[in-house]
MIDOSE-1310 file (N, C-alpha, C; in nm, 2 decimals, decimal comma, always signed):
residues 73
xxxx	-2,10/-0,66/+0,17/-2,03/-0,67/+0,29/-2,12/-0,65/+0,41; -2,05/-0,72/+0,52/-2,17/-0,68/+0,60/-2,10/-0,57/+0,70; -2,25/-0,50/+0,79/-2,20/-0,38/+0,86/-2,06/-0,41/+0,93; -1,95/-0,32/+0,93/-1,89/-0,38/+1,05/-1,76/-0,46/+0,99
xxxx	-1,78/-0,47/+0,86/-1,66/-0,48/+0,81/-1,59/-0,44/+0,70; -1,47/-0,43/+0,72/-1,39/-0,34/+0,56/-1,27/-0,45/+0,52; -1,27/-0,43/+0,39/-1,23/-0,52/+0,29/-1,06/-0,42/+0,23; -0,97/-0,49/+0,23/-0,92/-0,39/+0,13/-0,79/-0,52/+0,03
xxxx	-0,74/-0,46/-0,03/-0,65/-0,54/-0,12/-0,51/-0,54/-0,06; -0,42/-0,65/-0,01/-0,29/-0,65/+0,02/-0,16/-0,67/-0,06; -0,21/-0,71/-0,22/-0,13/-0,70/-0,33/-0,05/-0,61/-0,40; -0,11/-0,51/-0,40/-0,08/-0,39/-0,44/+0,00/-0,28/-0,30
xxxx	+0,10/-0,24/-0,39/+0,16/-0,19/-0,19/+0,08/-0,07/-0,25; +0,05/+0,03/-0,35/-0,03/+0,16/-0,34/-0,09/+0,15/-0,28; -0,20/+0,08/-0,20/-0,31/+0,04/-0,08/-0,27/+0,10/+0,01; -0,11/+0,05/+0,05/-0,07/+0,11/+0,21/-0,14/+0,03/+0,33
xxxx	-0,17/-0,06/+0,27/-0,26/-0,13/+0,35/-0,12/-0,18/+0,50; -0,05/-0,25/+0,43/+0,07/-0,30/+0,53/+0,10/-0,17/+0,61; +0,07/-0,07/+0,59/+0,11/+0,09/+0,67/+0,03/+0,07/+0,77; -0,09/+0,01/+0,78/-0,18/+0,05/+0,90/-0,20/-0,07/+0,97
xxxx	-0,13/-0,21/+0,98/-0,13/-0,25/+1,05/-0,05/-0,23/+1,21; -0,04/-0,35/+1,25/+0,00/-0,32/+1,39/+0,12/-0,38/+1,39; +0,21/-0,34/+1,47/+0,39/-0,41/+1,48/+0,35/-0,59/+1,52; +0,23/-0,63/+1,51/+0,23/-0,76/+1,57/+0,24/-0,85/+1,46
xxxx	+0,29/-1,01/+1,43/+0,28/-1,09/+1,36/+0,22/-1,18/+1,38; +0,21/-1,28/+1,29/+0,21/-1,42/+1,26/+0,31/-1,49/+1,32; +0,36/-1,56/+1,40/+0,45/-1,64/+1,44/+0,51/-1,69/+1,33; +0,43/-1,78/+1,25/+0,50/-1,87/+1,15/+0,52/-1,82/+1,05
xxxx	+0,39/-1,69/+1,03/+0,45/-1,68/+0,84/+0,50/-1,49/+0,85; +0,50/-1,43/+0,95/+0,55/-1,33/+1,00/+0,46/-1,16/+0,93; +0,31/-1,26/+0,88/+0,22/-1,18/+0,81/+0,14/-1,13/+0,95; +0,16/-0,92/+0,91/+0,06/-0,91/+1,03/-0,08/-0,91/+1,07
xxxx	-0,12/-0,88/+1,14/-0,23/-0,92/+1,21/-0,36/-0,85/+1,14; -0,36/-0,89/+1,01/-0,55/-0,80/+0,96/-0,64/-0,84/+1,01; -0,65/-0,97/+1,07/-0,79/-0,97/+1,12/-0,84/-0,86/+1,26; -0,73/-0,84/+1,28/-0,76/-0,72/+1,40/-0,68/-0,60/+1,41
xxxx	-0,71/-0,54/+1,25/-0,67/-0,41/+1,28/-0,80/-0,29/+1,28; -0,82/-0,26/+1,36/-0,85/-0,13/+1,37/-0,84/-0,03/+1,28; -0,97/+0,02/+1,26/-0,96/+0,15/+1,12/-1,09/+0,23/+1,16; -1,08/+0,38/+1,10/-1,17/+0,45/+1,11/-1,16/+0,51/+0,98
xxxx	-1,31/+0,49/+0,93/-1,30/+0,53/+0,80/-1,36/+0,66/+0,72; -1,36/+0,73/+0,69/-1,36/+0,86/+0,64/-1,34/+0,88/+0,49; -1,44/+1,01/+0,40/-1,44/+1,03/+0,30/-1,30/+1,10/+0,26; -1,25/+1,06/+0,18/-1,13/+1,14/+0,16/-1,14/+1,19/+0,01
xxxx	-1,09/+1,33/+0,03/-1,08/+1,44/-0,12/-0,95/+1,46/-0,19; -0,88/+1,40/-0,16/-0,72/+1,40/-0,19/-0,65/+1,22/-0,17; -0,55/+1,23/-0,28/-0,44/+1,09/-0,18/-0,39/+1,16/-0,10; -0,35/+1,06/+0,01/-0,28/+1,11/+0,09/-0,17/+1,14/+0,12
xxxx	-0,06/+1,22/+0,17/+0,08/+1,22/+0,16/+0,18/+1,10/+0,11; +0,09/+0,97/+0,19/+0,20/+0,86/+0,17/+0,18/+0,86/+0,01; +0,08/+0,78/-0,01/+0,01/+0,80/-0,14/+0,11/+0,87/-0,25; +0,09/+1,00/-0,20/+0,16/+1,07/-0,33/+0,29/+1,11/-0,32
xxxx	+0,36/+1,04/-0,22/+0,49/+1,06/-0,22/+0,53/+0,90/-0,32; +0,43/+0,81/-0,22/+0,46/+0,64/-0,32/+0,41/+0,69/-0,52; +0,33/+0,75/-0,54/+0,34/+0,76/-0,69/+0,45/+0,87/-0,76; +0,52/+0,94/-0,69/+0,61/+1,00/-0,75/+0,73/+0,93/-0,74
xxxx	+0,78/+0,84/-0,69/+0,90/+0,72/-0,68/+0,83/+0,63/-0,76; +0,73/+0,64/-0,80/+0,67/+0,51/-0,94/+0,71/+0,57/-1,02; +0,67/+0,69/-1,09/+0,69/+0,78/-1,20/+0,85/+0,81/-1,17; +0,96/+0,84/-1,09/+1,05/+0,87/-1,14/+1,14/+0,69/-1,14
xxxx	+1,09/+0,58/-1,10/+1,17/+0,48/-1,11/+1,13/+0,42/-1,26; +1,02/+0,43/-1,28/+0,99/+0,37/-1,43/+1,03/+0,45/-1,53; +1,03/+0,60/-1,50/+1,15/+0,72/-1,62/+1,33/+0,63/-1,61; +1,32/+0,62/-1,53/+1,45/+0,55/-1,51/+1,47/+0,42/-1,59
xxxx	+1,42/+0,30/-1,59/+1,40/+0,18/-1,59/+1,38/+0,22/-1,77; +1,27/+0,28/-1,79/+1,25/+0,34/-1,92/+1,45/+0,39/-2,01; +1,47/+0,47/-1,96/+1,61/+0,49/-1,97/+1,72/+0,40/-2,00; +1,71/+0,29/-1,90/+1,80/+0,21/-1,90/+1,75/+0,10/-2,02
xxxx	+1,65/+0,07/-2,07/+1,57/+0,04/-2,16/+1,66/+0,10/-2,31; +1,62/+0,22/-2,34/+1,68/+0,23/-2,44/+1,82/+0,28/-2,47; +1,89/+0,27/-2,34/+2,07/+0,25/-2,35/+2,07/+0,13/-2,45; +1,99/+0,04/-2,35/+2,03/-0,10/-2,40/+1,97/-0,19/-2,53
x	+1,92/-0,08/-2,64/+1,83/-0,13/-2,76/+1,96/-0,05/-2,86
């Protein structure tokens, strides 16, 4: 990569990536604006709040999902 630019994945919602865009869109396809978002980037020692609030709604929806799984076996 070159200086000056950051890369990240938009497939995965874990990323959070859609969190740090901007309220602005795409006209047509109503995707927001990455080529111009703004970021400062920093070593981080922990996930972050959002982070670990989004993987505890993973783990309690897939206990669930799991559940309803073997009602129905």
């Amino acid at each position: 990569m070159q200086p000056g630019v950051v890369y990240t994945t938009f497939h995965h919602a874990m990323t959070g990536a859609n969190v740090v865009t901007t309220d602005y869109s795409d006209w047509a396809t109503n995707c927001p604006e990455y080529k111009v978002t703004a970021v400062q980037v920093k070593l981080a020692k922990r996930p972050s709040d959002w982070q670990e609030q989004y993987q505890k709604v993973k783990r309690k929806t897939t206990q669930i999902v799991k559940e309803i799984d073997l009602a129905r076996s």
